[in-house]
MARNU-886228 format. One record per residue (C-alpha): x, y, z. Coordinates in nm, 2 decimals, padded with zeros to 4 digits. Layout:
[[X, Y, Z]],
...
***
This chain:
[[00.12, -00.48, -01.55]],
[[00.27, -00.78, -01.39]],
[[00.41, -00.62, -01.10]],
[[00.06, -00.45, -01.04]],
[[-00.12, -00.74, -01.06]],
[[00.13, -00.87, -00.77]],
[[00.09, -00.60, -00.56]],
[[-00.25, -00.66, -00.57]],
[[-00.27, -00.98, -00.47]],
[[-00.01, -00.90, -00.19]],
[[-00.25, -00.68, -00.09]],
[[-00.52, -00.90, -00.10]],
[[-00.33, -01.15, 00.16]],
[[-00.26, -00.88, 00.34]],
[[-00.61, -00.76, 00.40]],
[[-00.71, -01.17, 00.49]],
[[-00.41, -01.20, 00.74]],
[[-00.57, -00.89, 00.90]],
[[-00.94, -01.01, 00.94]],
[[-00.80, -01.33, 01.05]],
[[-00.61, -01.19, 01.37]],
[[-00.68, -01.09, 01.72]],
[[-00.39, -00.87, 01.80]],
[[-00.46, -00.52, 01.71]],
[[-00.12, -00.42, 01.63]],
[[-00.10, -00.68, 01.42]],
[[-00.42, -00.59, 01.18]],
[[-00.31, -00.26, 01.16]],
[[00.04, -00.34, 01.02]],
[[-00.16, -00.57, 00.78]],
[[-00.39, -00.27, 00.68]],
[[-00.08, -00.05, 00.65]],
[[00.10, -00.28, 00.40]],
[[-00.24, -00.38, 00.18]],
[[-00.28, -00.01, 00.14]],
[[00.09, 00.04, 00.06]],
[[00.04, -00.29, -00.16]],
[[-00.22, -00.09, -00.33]],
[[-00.06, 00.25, -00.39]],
[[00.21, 00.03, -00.57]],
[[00.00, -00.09, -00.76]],
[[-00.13, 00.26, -00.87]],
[[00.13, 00.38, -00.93]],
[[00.29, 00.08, -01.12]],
[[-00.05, 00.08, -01.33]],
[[00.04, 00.47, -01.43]],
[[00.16, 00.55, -01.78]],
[[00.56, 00.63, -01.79]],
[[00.60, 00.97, -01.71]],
[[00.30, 01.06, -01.45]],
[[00.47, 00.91, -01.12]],
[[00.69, 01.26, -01.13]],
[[00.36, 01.44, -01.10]],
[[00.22, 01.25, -00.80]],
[[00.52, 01.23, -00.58]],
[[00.65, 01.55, -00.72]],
[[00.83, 01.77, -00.54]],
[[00.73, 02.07, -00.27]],
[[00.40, 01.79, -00.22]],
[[00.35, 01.57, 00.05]],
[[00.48, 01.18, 00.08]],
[[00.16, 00.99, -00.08]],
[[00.26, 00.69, 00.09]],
[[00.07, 00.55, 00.38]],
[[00.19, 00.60, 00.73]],
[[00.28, 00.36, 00.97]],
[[-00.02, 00.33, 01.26]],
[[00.14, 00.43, 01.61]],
[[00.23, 00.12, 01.82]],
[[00.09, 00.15, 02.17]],
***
């Protein structure tokens, strides 16, 4: 649970690095890694055995996608 908690926080500074910009591409890569930060940590928080059903196969990638750069 260590490693969740981590991710979390990384997500957290994240999130605070993208409020506190002005460059749009720049506070959607922030949002993009807080919510990747944030799967992580879902998925670290999950008991042993249950990561194979979400990111099973024949399913979609249940990561995030990078935003398009302009």
């Amino acid at each position: 649970m260590a490693t969740a908690k981590l991710f979390r926080r990384q997500a957290a500074t994240c999130a605070a690095m993208a409020d506190q910009t002005h460059d749009e591409e720049s506070r959607h890569r922030c949002l993009w890694l807080a919510q990747t930060y944030l799967r992580l940590a879902e998925l670290e928080e999950l008991p042993v055995g249950q990561n194979s059903d979400i990111t099973g196969e024949g399913e979609e990638d249940p990561r995030p996608t990078l935003p398009p750069t302009h």
